[in-house]
C-alpha positions in Angstrom: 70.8 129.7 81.0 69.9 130.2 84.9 70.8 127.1 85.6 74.7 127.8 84.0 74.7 130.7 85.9 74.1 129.3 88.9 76.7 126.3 88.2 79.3 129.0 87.5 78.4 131.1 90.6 79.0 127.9 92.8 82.0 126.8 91.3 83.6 130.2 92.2 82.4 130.3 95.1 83.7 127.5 96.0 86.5 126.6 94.3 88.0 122.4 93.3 90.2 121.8 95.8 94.0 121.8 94.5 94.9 118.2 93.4 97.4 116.1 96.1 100.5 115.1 95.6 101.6 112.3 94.2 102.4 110.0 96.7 106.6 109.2 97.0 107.5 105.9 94.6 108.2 103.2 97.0 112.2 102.8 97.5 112.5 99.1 96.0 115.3 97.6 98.0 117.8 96.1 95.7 118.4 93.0 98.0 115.0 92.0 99.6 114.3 92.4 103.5 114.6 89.1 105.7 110.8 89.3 105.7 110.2 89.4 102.1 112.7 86.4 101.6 111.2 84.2 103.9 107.8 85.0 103.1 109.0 84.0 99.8 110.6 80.8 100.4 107.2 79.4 102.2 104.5 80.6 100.3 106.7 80.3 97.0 106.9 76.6 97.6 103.3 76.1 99.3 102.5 76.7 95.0 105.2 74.5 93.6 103.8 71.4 92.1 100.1 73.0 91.8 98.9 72.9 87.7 98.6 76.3 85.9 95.5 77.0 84.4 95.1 79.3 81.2 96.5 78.7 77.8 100.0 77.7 78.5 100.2 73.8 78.9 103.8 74.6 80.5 103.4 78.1 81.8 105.7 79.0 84.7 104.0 80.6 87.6 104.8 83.7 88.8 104.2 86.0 92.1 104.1 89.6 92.7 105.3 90.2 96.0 103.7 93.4 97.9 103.3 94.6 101.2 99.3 95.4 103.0 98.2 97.5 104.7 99.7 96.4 107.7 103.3 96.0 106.3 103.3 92.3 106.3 104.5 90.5 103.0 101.9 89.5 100.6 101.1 87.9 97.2 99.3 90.9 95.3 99.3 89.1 91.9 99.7 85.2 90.9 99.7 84.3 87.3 100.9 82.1 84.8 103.2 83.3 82.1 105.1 81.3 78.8 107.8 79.8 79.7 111.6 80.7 78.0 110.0 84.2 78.0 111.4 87.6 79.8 109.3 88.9 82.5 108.0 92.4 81.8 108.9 94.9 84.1 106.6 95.0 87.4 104.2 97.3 88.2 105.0 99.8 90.9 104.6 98.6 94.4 106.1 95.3 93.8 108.8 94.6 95.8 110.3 91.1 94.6 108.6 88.2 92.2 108.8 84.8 92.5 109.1 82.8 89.3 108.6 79.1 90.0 110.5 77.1 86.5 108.5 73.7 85.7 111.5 72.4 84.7 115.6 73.0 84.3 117.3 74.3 81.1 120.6 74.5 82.5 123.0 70.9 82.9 123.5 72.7 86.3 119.7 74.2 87.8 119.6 77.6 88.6 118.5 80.7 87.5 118.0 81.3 83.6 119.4 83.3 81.6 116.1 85.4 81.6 115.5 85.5 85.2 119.5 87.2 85.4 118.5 89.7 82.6 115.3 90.4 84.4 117.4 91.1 87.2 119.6 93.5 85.3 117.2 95.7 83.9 114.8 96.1 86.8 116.9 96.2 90.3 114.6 94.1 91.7 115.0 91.0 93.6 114.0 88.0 92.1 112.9 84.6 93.8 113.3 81.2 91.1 111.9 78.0 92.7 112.7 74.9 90.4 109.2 72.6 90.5 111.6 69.7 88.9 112.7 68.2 92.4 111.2 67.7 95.8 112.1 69.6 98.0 112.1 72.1 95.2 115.2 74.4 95.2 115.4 78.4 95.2 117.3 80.7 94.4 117.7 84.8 95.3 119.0 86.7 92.0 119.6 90.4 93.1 121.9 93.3 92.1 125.0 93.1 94.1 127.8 95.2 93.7 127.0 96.7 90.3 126.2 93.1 89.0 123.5 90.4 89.1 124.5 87.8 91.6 122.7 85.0 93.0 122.4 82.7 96.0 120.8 79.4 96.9 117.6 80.0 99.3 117.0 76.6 102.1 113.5 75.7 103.3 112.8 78.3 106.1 114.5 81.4 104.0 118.2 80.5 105.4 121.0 81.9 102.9 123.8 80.8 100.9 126.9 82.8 99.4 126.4 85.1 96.5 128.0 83.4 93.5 128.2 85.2 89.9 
């Protein structure tokens, strides 16, 4: 019984301290920065051709792209996930993905049908590296003008034209 007392008396004496705010959501741009995308183009294809391990003989691989603590560009997730299957949406502080495809479904490579409804219902940049060829191709699928356009990515992060 004292020692309830006592508990009570300290607690209002010295009352919990009012809870922060939340901190602001991180703005997500809609088309990534120049970092992101060239941080994406190197480390995206420094992981092309490596195996996948887990349960999914054919998985694709795919990266969550954050910043540190510094700023800088960084991969805060890699994992393997089935592939023909739509991303989830990505937990908050990611600012693009990078989905590296094993092989092509379309006559003509490029981004799926998947990765361009990703893109849709997320806002969020999106980073596909086809694994079929060497030097392996990428692509930048991001919402553009109230629709989800796309773009071929070179080696070093250089740019193509958006195309539909």
């Amino acid at each position: 019984m004292i020692g309830a007392l006592l508990l009570s008396a300290a607690l209002a004496a010295d009352p919990l301290p009012a809870a922060s705010p939340a901190p602001a959501a991180i703005a997500v741009p809609i088309i990534a920065d120049t970092d992101i995308r060239e941080y994406a183009a190197v480390a995206g294809r420094k992981v092309a051709g490596r195996p996948v391990g887990g349960p999914y003989p054919n998985a694709d691989k795919v990266l969550l792209i954050a910043r540190d603590g510094k700023g800088y560009p960084t991969v805060a997730a890699s994992i393997g996930f089935p592939t023909r299957q739509s991303l989830p949406a990505p937990p908050v502080g990611t600012l693009a993905i990078i989905r590296l495809h094993q092989r092509s479904e379309n006559i003509v490579p490029g981004p799926t049908a998947d990765d361009l409804a990703f893109v849709a219902a997320n806002r969020m940049s999106l980073f596909v590296i086809g694994e079929w060829a060497r030097p392996a191709p990428m692509w930048e699928v991001a919402w553009v003008d109230d629709a989800v356009r796309y773009r071929a990515i070179g080696d070093v992060g250089e740019i193509g034209p958006w195309q539909d």
